[in-house]
C-alpha positions as CSV (number, residue, x, y, z in Angstrom):
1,X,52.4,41.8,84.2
2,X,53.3,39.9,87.2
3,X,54.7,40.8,90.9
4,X,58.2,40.2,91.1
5,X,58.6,38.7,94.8
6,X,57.9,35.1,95.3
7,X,58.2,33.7,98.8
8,X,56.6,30.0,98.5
9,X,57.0,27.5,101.4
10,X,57.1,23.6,100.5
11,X,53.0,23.3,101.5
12,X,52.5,25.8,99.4
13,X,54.1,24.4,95.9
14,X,52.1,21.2,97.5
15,X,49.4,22.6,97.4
16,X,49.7,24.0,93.5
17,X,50.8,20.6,92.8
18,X,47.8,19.1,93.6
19,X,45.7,21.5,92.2
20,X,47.6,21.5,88.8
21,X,47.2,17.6,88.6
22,X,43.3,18.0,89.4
23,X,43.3,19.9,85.9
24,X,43.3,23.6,87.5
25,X,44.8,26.0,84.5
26,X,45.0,28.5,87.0
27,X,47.4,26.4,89.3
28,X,49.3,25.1,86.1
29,X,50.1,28.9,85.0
30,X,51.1,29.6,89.0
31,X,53.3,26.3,88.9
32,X,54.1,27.0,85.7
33,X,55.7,30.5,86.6
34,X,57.6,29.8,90.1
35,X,59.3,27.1,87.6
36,X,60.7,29.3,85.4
37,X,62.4,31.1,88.4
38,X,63.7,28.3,90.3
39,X,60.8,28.2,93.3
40,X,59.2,24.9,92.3
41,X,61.0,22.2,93.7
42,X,62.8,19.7,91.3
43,X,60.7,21.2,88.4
44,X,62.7,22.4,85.6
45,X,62.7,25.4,83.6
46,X,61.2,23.7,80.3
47,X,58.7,21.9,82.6
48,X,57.4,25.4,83.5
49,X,57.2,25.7,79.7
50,X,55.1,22.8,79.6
51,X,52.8,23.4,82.6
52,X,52.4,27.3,80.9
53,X,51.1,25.3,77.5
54,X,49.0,22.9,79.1
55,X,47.2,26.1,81.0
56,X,46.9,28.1,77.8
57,X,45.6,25.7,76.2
58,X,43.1,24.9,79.2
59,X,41.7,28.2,78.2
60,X,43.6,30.7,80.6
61,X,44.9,33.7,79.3
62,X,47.3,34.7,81.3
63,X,49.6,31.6,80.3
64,X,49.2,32.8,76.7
65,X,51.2,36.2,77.8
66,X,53.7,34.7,79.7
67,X,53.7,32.6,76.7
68,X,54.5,35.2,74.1
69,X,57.3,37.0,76.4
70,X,59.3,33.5,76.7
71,X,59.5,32.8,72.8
72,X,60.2,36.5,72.2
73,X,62.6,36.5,74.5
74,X,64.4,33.9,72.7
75,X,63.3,35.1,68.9
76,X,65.5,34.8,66.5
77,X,63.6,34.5,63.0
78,X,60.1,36.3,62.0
79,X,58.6,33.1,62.4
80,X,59.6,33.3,66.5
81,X,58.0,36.6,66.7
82,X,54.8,35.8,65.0
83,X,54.4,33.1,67.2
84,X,54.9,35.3,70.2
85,X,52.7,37.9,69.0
86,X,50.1,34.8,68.5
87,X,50.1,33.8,71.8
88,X,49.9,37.7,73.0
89,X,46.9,38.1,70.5
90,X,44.7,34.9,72.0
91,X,45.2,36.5,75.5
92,X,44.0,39.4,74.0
93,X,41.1,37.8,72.7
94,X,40.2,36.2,75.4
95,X,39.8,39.3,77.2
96,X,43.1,39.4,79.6
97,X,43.3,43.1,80.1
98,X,47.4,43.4,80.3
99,X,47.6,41.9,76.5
100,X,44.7,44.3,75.3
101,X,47.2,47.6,76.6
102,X,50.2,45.8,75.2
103,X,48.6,45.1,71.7
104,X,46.8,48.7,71.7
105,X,50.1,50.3,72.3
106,X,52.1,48.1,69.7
107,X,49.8,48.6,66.8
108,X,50.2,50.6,64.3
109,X,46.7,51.7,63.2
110,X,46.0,54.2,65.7
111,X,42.2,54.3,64.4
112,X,41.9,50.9,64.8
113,X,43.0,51.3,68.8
114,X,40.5,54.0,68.8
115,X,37.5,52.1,67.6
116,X,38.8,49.5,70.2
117,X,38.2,52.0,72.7
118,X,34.8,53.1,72.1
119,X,32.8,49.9,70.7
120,X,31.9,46.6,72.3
121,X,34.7,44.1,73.2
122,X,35.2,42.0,69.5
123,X,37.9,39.3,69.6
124,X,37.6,40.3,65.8
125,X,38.6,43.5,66.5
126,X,42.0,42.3,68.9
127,X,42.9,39.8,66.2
128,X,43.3,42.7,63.8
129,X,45.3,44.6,65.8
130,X,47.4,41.9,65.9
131,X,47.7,41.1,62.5
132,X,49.0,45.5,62.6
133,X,52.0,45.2,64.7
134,X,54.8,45.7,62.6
135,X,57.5,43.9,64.8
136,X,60.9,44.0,61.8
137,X,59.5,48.5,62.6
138,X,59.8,47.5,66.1
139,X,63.0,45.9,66.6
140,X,65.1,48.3,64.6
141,X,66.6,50.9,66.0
142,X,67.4,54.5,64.8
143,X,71.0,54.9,63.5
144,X,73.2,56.3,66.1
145,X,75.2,59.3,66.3
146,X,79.1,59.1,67.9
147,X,79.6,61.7,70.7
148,X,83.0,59.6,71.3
149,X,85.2,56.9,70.0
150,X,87.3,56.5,72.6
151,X,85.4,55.7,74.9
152,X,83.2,54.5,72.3
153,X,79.8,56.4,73.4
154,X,76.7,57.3,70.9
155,X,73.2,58.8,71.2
156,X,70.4,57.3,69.7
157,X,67.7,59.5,69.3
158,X,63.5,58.4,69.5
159,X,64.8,55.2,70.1
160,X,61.6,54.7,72.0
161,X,58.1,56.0,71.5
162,X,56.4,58.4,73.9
163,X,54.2,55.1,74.5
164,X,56.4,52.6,75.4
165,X,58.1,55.0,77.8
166,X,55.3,56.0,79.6
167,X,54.4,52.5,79.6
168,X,57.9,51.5,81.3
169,X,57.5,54.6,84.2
170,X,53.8,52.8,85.1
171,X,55.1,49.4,85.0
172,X,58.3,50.5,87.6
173,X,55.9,53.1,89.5
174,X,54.5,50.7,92.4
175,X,57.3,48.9,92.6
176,X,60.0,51.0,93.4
177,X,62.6,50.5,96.6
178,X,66.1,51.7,97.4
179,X,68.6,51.3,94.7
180,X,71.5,48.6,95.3
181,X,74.9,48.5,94.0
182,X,77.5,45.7,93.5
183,X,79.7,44.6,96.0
184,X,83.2,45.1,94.5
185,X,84.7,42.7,97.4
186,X,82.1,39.6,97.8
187,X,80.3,40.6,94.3
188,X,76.9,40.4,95.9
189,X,74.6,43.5,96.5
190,X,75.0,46.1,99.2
191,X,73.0,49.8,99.8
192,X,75.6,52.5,99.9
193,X,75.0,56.2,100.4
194,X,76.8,56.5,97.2
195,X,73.5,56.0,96.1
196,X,70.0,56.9,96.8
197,X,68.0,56.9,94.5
198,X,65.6,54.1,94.1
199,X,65.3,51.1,91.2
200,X,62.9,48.2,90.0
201,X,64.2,45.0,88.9
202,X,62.4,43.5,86.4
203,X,63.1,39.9,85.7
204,X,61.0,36.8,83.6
205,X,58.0,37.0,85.3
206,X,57.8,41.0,85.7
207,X,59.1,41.2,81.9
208,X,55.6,41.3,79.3
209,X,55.5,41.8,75.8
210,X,57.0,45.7,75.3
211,X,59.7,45.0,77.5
212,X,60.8,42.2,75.0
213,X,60.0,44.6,72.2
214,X,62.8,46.9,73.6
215,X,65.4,44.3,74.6
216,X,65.3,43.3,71.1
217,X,65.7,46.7,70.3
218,X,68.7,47.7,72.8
219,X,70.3,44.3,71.0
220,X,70.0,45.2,67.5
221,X,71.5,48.4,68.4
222,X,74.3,47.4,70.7
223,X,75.3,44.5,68.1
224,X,74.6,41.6,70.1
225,X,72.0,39.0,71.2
226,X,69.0,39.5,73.4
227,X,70.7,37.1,75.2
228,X,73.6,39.1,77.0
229,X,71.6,41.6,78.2
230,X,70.9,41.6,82.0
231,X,67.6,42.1,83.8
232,X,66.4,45.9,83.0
233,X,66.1,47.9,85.7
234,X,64.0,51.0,85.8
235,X,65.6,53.8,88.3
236,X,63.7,56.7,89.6
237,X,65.5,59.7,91.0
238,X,63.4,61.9,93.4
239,X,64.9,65.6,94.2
240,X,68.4,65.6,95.3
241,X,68.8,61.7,94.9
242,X,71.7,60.9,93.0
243,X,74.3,57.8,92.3
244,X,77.9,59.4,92.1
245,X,80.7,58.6,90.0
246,X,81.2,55.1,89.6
247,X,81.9,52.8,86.5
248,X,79.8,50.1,85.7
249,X,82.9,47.3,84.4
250,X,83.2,44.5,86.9
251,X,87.1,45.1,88.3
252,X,89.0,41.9,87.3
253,X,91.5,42.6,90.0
254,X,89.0,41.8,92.7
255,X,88.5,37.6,93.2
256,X,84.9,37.5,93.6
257,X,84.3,39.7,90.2
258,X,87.0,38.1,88.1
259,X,84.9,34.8,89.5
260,X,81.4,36.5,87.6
261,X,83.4,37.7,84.7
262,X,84.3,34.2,84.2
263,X,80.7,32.7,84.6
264,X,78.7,35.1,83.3
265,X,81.0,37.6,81.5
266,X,82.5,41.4,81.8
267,X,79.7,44.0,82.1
268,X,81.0,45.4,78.4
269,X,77.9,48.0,78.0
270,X,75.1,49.8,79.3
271,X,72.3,51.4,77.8
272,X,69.9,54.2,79.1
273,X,66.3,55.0,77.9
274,X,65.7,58.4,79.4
275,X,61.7,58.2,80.0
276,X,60.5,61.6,81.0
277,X,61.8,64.8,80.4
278,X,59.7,67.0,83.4
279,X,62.3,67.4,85.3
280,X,65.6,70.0,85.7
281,X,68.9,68.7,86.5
282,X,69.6,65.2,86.8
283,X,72.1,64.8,83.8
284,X,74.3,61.7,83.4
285,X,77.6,63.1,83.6
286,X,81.4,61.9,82.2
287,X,83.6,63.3,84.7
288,X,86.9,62.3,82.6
289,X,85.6,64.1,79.4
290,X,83.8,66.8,80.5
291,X,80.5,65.9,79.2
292,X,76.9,65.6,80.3
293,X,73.8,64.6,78.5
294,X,70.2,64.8,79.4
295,X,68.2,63.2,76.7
296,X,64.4,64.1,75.3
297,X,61.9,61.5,76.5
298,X,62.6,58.0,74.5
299,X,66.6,59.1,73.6
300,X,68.7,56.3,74.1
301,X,72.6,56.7,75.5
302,X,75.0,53.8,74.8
303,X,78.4,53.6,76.0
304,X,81.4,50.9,76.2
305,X,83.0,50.5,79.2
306,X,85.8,48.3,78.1
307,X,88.1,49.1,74.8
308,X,88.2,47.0,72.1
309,X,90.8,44.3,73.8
310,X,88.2,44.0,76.5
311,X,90.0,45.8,79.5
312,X,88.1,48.3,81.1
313,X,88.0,51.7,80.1
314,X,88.4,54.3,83.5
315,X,87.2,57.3,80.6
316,X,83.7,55.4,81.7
317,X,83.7,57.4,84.8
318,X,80.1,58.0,85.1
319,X,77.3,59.6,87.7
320,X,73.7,60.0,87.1
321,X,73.5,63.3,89.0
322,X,70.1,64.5,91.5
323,X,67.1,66.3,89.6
324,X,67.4,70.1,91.6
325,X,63.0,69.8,90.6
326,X,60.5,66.8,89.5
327,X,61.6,63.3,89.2
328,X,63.4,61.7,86.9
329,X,63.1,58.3,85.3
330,X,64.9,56.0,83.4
331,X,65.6,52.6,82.2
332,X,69.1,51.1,82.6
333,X,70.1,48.2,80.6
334,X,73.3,46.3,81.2
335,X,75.1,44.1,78.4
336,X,77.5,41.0,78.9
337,X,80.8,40.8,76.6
338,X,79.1,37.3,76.1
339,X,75.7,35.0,76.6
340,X,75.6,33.8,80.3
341,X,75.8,30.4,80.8
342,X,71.7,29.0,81.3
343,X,69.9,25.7,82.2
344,X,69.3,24.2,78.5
345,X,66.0,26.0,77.5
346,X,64.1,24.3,74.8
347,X,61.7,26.9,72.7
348,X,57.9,26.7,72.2
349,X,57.5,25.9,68.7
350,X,53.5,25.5,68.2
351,X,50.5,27.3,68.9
């Protein structure tokens, strides 16, 4: 929905400023955004909120999407998501092209998306798509099936649709640069020839509507809150590109990762979408057991990487090994033993 790199200098948020308090919705939703990230001078993340209401409700449609992924981010009762899907369907109906493809691919009555496709633009016709989206069929997940209990590690198959996968590859496509890992000393971010294949981040303002769809889907299914999952990453893997064993636990014997296990809490999970299936080689492979999987486009791969006392679990030992032909995508969803401590964050209640 959104670029993900913000590089704003002090004229420039002056500049927003003033256009935002001369009644620009546009500037409001731009102000609105570098809030909610931390790029708007003193303004706080529930005054983004604000400025993000104030331009929807000035008519711009883009607020209304970035709208509908904040409360559905935070969702927690049907009411939440209807709300979100609300916002979603006005910027739909107000002809913001992003919410049309989100809502099209959401919805239920394929026919309907059809005949969406081929007549006139009818905010009629967007509001009943709307009103299709099944989101309680959205959220929940297939039931797993336990390849291991110890580590604990289960496959969930057609956990996403062909759709929504395709979708995600799109979304990551432009976007793509050399993959990062963590810095087991300083716990910051360093490129190592360890790996080399390439990732997208995708935080708030890159996150729309599906992506929300599927963290609430990778919670439900890991047993947790949408809350202690991390910001998805999408990886790509290009012939021979690879990331080699490694374990995805933050060591506790090292300072400056005992230091984010306390803030923000031990990296207890991860979860892999494999997106495309045109492609040979490539398999994620458990060195300690033996074992590699591949899955079909939309399979789902959940693993523990601590035991049930929390320590770390070195069966984890994991590598997502090179494609030997095509390119392989995936998403790659980490999960916190707990919720990360946040600025207080107050919820958009009213349309």
């Amino acid at each position: 929905m959104l670029s993900g790199v913000w590089v704003m200098t002090s004229a420039s948020i002056d500049t927003l400023e003033a256009a935002a308090a001369g009644g620009d919705a546009s500037a409001k939703r731009e102000l609105g955004k570098l809030a909610l990230i931390g790029q708007a001078g003193a303004r706080s993340t529930h005054n983004g909120a604000l400025l993000l209401v104030a331009a929807a409700e000035a008519g711009d449609a883009e607020a209304d999407a970035v709208i509908s992924v904040l409360i559905g981010a935070d969702a927690k009762e049907p009411a939440d998501w209807d709300l979100a899907l609300d916002y979603l369907g006005r910027a739909a109906r107000r002809g913001w092209e992003p919410a049309c493809k989100q809502l099209a691919l959401l919805c239920a009555d394929r026919d309907l998306v059809k005949r969406s496709e081929t007549e006139p633009f009818s905010a009629e016709t967007w509001r009943a798509i709307r009103d299709r989206v099944d989101i309680a069929a959205l959220i929940k997940p297939a039931p797993p099936r336990i390849m291991f209990e110890a580590p604990d590690i289960r496959i969930i198959e057609r956990f996403a649709s062909p759709q929504e996968c395709a979708w995600m590859i799109a979304r990551a496509r432009p976007r793509i640069a050399r993959a990062v890992v963590f810095d087991q000393q300083s716990g910051g971010k360093k490129i190592e020839d360890t790996r080399t294949n390439s990732m997208v981040m995708f935080n708030i303002l890159d996150a729309d509507f599906v992506l929300v769809m599927l963290h609430a889907r990778i919670a439900a299914a890991a047993g947790v809150t949408a809350r202690h999952l991390e910001e998805t990453n999408v990886l790509h893997y290009a012939v021979g590109q690879q990331f080699s064993r490694h374990f995805d636990f933050f060591n506790p014997e090292r300072a400056a990762l005992q230091r984010e296990i306390e803030g923000t809490g031990q990296r207890a999970a991860t979860f892999l979408i494999y997106l495309n299936e045109d492609f040979e080689g490539g398999e994620t492979e458990f060195a300690k057991l033996d074992w590699r999987y591949k899955g079909a486009p939309g399979d789902a791969l959940l693993f523990r990487n601590v035991d049930p006392a929390g320590a770390p679990d070195l069966q984890t030992l994991h590598a997502g090994l090179a494609p030997t032909r095509g390119e392989k995508w995936l998403l790659s969803q980490w999960i916190r033993s707990r919720t990360p401590r946040r600025p207080d964050e107050k919820q958009i209640t009213a349309l």
